[in-house]
Structures are given as structure tokens and as C-alpha cells.
N, C-alpha and C positions, 0 to 999 in steps of 0.2 A: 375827559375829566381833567378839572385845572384845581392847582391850590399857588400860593403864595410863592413855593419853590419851583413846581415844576410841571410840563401839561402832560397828561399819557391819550397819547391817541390811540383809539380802539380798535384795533382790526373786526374788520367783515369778513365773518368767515363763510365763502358759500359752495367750498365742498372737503371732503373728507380727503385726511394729510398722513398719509400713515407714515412717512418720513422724519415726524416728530413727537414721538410718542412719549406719554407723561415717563420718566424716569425713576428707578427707584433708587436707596442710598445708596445702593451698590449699582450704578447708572445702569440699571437691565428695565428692558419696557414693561410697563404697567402691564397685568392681565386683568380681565374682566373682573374679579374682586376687586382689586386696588379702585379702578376706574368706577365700581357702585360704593366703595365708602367717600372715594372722592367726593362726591356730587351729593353723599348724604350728608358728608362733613359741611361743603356749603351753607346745605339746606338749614345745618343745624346752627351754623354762625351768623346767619343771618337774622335767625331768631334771637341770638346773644345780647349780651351788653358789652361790655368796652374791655373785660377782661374772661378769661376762661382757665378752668385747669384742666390738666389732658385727662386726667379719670372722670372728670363730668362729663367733658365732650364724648370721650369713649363711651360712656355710658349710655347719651341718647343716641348716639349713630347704633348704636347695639341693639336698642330697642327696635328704632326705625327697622333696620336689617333682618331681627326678627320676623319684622312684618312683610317681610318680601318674599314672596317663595324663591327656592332654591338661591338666597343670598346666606342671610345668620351670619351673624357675628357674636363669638365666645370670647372675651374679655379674658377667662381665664387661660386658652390658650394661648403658646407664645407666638405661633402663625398667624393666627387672627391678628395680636397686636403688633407684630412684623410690619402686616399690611396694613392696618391703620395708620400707623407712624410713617410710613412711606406716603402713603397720603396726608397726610399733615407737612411733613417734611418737603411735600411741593408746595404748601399751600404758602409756607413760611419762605421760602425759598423767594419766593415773588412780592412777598412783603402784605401779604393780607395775614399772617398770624409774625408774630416779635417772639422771642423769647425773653420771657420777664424773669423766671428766675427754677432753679430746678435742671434735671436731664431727662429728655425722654428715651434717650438710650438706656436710662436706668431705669425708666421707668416699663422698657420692655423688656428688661430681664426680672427686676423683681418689682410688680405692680403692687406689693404689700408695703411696702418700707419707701419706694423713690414715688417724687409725682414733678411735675411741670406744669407754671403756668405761663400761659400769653399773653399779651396784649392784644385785642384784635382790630385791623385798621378795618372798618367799615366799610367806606369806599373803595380800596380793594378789592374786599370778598364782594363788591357787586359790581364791582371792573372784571372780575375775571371772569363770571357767567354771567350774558346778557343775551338770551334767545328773543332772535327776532320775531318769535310765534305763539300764541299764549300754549303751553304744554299740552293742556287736558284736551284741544280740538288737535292735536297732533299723530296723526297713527304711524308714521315711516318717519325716518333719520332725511329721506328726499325732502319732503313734506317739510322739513324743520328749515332745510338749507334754502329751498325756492324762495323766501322770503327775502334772504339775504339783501340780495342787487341784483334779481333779474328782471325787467321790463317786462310787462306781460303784454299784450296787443291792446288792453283797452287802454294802455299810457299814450298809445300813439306812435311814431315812427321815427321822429326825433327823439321821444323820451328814451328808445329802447337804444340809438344809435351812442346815447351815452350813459345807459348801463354796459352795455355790450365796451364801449372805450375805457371805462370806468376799469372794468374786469379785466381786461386788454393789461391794462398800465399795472394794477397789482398783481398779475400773474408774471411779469415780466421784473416786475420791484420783488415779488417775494420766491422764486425759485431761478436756481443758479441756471437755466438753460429752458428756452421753449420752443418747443420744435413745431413745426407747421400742420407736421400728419398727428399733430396732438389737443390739435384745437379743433372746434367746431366751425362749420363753416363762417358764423358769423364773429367771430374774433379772429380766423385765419385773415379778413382783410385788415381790422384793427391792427393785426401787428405788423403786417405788412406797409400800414400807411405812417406819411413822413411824420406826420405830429407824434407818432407816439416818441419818437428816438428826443423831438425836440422838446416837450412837454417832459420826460424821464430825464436829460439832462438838465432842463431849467430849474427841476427842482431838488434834483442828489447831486447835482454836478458829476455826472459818470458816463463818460460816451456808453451808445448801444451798438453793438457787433451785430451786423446783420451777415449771414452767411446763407446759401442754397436749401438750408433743412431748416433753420431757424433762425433766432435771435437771441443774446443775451446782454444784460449788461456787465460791462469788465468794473468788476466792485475790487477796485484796486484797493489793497490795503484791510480789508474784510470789513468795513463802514456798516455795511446794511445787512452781514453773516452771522449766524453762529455754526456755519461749518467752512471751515479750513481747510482747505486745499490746491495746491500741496499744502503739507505740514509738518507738524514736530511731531515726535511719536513713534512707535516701532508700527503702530498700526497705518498711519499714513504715509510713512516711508514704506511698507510693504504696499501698497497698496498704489504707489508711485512707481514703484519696481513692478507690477503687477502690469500697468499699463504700457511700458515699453515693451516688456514680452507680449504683450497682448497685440500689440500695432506690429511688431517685428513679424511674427507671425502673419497676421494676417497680410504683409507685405510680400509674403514671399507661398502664399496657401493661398492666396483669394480664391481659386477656381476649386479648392476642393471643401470652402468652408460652405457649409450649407445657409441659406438666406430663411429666414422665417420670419412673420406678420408679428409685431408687439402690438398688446390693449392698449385700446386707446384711454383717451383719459374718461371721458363718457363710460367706456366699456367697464374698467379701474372703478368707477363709481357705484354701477348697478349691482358690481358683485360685493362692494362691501358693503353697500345699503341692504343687499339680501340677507348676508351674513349677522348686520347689527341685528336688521328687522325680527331674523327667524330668533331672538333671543328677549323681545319686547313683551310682556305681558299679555293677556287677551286683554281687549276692550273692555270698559267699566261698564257701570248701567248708565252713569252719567255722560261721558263720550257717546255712547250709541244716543241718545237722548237728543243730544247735540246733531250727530252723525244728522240724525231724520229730522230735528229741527230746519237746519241747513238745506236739506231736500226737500221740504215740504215749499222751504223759500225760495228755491229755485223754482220748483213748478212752477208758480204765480209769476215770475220775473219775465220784464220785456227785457231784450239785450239788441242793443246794434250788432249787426254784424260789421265785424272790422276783417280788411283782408290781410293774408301774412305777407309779412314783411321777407322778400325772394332776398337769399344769399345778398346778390348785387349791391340790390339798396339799402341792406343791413347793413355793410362792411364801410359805407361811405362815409366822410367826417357830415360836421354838422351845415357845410352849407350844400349838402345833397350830391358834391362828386365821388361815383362809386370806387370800390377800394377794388383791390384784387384778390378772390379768394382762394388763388395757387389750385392747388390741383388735387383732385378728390381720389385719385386709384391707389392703389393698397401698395404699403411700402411693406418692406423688411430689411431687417437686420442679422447682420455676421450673427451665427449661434456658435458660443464654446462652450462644451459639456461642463461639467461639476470634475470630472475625472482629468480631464486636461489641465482644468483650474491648479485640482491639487496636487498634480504631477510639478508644476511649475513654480507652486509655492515651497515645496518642498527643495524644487532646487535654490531658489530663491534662501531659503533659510540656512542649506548649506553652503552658499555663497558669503551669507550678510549678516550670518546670528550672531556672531559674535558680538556685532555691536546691535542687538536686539535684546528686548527683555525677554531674562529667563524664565519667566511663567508665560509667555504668550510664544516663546519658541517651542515649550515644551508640549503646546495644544494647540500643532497645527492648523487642524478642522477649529476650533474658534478663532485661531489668526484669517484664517480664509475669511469667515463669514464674519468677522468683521469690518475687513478691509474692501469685501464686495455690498458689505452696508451703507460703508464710505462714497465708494462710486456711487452707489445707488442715487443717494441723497446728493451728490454733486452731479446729475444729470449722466453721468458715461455708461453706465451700463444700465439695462432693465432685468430684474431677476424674474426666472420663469424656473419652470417644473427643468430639473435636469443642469442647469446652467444658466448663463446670460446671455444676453444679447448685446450686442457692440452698438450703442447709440453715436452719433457724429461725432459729440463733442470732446471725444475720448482721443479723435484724432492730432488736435489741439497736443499730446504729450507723443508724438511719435518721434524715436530718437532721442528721446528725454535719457539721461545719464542721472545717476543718484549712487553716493555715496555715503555710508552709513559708519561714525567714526567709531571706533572701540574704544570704551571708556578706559580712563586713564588709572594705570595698572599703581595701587597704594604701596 
């Protein structure tokens, strides 16, 4: 999407991110209500005209919500409109709603007396939801992403060598580390092969770090981030002090630290695809309609047969030299319990609180989980049932030293 001032390029989104989850005003992740007024509130601006007030808008997202089972939206309660405005509040946030004039802060404490109107930019509210799949033929969240940018066999073997490059180049552009045992066989040669480092640098200017478990790009400066780290903060200075006790350790434990298998990203997918799915509606009369329209069209259909495209010839660039697809046997990772964790923060906080904030020293257990939120999303650790797992790129801060000043006494 282009205008006069400036172009917004769209991402393709073709799998599920749980690392970046919609925000509320008090920056805590959306839960499944927030995320169903979201996508009603779209629905409903895009039906709009060029301005709205928040009690109208409230009022049809209410209705729709009504009509959802186990959704409803009360207008009169202050939690329902809690959550509305938190949804709104990202929508504004990203520049598809303005605030023209009014609070909606006021307007969700007393909806009789305050209101809020918008401006709403149009293009926007259809920049930010553009499914590559018409809805109503859609039964799974899989279903919705396959369309994205995957090559199917009837594109052909070239076609598929640069979707599969394609996918190569943006997994590598949009997460801070990608590791080898985390790709499928057919993008493990993709990242593997020369072009991608020269093709990533010719166009962000950023060399690529290739290492034994993976690759990343060094986004020096945070250019192409919105997470930081290291950083400023009580939570990513614990969480930088986090890491050196973590490496010290295991430098002097490795034989007694236990190694265990992490999901892969495939694996990561099925279970949250299961999780959205078992929460989707049953089928309409019109979907099923469709479903055996579709079937009935298959029967009658001739199809070539095309053969698959083997690892090898997958991985290879586009004038057909094959890539290398590294090694397929089952890795693991250092595990450190939840109980070690906290044993370590804790000294950590009576080492360093002084120059830490006093509401995030005084809850421990949220300082934890949020500093191993931090890691999570900057590639170092994987969280699992119990604790984490030590991924490679964590090794990068071993011997890391951090100093935490105390602020300056009035």
C-alpha cells in the first residue's frame, strides 16, 4: 500500500507467532475475548464511513458478539468495555483509528456522561487484516496459513525452490535467531545456501552470522527490531544477569545438567493450530454446502501426477545446485528447572535491587517470567513444562558482566 507520503509493505504471515501477541493498555497479552472484539471491531469499520464514535462502534461490536455463542459483549459492564477499548486502543495505536476528539478512558469509566470520536483511516483497517483465503471455505487456522507462500507440487520445482527461498529469507529477516533443528528439511538447505547471507545483506545491509546450530542476522543498532536486547530496564538487565548465571553454570555442571529434545517449529504449529481449532465454531449449512460442492468437483477432475520434490532438489538455488540439508537426528538442549531459575533470581535481586524497580523487585515470580519472556522472544531460551531449555544463541553472553546503577539519592 502506497500514498503520497509513504509505502507500507505487507507482511505474509504463514504461521502462528505467539511471541508477539496483541497488547493491552496495561502491555499484558490479549486473551481470547480481547482478540474476538478485535476482529469484530474490524468487521465493523469497515462497514463505517470516514468517522465513528466509540458508543456506536460499541454498540454494533455488542450486537455482533451477541450473536456468537459463548462470546456477548455487555456495554454496561466495566470489563466488557475494559476489553473493548483495549481493542480499539490497538487498532488506534497502528493508525487505522485517530482520535478526533473526547477520552475513551472516560468513556470506560462513565459511558453515560464521556464518549470518543475517531477518525477512521480506511486503508489501514484493510492493511491490517488481509487473509489470503476467502473465510467461509476455511475450517482450520492451518488451512488459513497454507495459502500464504507455500509452493504446492502442481507450481512445479522451480516455483516451490523460491517460495521455500522466499520463506528462507523472511524467517531469517523477522526473528532474532534460526536454528537448523528448527526448520524443515526444505528451508534447512535454503539457509544453509550462499545467496541467502548475500541477498539479506544487499538489501538491510546487515551481515548474517552463520554458526554450527544456525544463522542470524547481527541487526546492529535494532533497525529491523522491536525487541531489545540487551537493554534498558530492570527487566532486561535481570534477564542479562540471568544469562551469565545461566552460562557460568552450565560451564562448570555440564555433566550433571540433563539434555532434553525441544518442539520443533512444525511440532509448535500443530499444537496451537489444535488449541485455536478446538475453539472455532461448528461448520455452517453454507460451508458444508461448499465442503461437498468441492468434493463432488474433485470426483470428476483429471490431475497429472507430479512427483515430490526430495529434500536435495528442494534445498537447491534456482539454477538446480543442490543445497545442503544438515542433519536430521534429534537434538537437545541444557534443561534448568523453574526452581533453580528462582533460586538465582532471587539472589540476583539481592545482589542488584537496589538499583531495580521497586514494584518488579517486590514480585519476584513476575520479574522471572518476565525476563524469561525476554529470552524467549530473543531466541536463548525455549520455555517448556518445568523450566527452560538453553538454546545456542544464549552462549553469545557467556561471561557477560552487568552493572545496575542506583539511582541518584535527592
Amino acid at each position: 500500500m502506497s500514498t503520497g507520503e509513504a509505502i507500507r509493505l505487507r507482511r505474509t504471515q504463514d504461521t502462528l507467532d505467539h511471541t508477539r501477541p496483541a497488547l493491552t493498555r496495561a502491555r499484558r497479552p490479549f486473551d481470547r475475548r480481547r482478540y474476538a472484539y478485535l476482529v469484530l471491531t474490524l468487521s465493523a469499520l469497515g462497514r463505517s464511513g470516514t468517522q465513528i464514535a466509540l458508543s456506536e462502534l460499541a454498540d454494533v461490536v455488542a450486537g455482533e458478539a451477541g450473536r456468537t455463542d459463548g462470546l456477548g459483549m455487555d456495554t454496561g459492564r466495566k470489563a466488557d468495555r475494559d476489553a473493548f477499548v483495549d481493542a480499539v486502543a490497538w487498532l488506534e495505536a497502528r493508525g487505522a483509528l485517530r482520535m478526533a476528539d473526547g477520552s475513551a478512558a472516560e468513556w470506560v469509566n462513565d459511558p453515560e456522561h464521556a464518549e470518543a470520536l475517531y477518525d477512521i483511516d480506511r486503508e489501514v483497517v484493510a492493511a491490517v487484516y488481509a487473509p489470503t483465503r476467502v473465510l467461509q471455505h476455511v475450517s482450520s487456522v492451518t488451512e488459513l496459513l497454507s495459502g500464504a507462500d507455500h509452493g504446492s507440487p502442481a507450481q512445479g520445482i522451480n516455483a516451490q525452490r523460491r517460495a521455500a527461498a522466499r520463506r528462507a529469507r523472511r524467517l531469517v529477516l523477522e526473528n532474532p535467531v534460526v536454528y537448523y533443528a528448527d526448520a524443515d528439511p526444505g528451508l534447512r538447505g535454503q539457509l544453509r545456501f550462499p545467496a541467502l547471507a548475500e541477498d539479506l545483506q544487499r538489501l538491510t545491509g546487515l551481515p548474517l552470522e552463520r554458526r554450527a546450530e544456525g544463522v542470524a542476522l547481527v541487526n546492529t543498532g535494532q533497525r529491523l527490531s522491536d525487541i531489545t536486547f540487551p537493554g534498558t530496564g530492570t527487566v532486561a538487565q535481570a534477564a542479562l544477569l540471568l544469562c551469565a548465571r545461566i552460562t557460568g553454570y552450565l560451564q562448570r555442571n555440564r555433566a550433571r545438567v540433563e539434555n532434553l529434545p525441544a518442539a520443533t517449529a512444525a511440532e509448535r504449529l500443530a499444537e496451537a493450530a489444535r488449541r485455536i481449532d478446538s475453539a472455532i465454531p461448528r461448520r455452517g449449512r453454507v460451508a458444508d454446502l461448499l465442503a461437498a460442492g468441492d468434493a463432488d468437483a474433485l470426483d470428476g477432475a483429471d490431475f497429472e501426477a507430479v512427483p515430490p520434490v526430495s529434500p536435495a532438489s528442494e534445498t537447491g538455488d534456482e539454477t538446480g545446485e543442490p543445497g545442503d540439508p544438515g542433519g536430521t537426528g534429534e537434538v537437545t538442549y541444557p534443561f534448568l528447572s523453574e526452581m533453580w531459575l528462582r533460586a538465582e533470581l532471587r539472589k540476583l535481586v539481592d545482589e542488584f535491587g537496589a538499583g531495580m524497580s521497586e514494584r518488579q523487585v517486590a514480585d519476584p515470580a513476575g520479574l522471572l517470567n518476565e525476563a524469561l519472556g525476554l529470552l524467549s522472544q530473543a531466541g536463548l531460551v525455549a520455555r517448556v513444562d518445568g523450566g527452560v531449555l538453553v538454546l545456542p544463541l544464549l552462549a553469545r553472553y557467556r561471561g557477560v558482566t552487568a552493572q545496575i546503577k542506583e539511582p541518584a539519592k535527592s
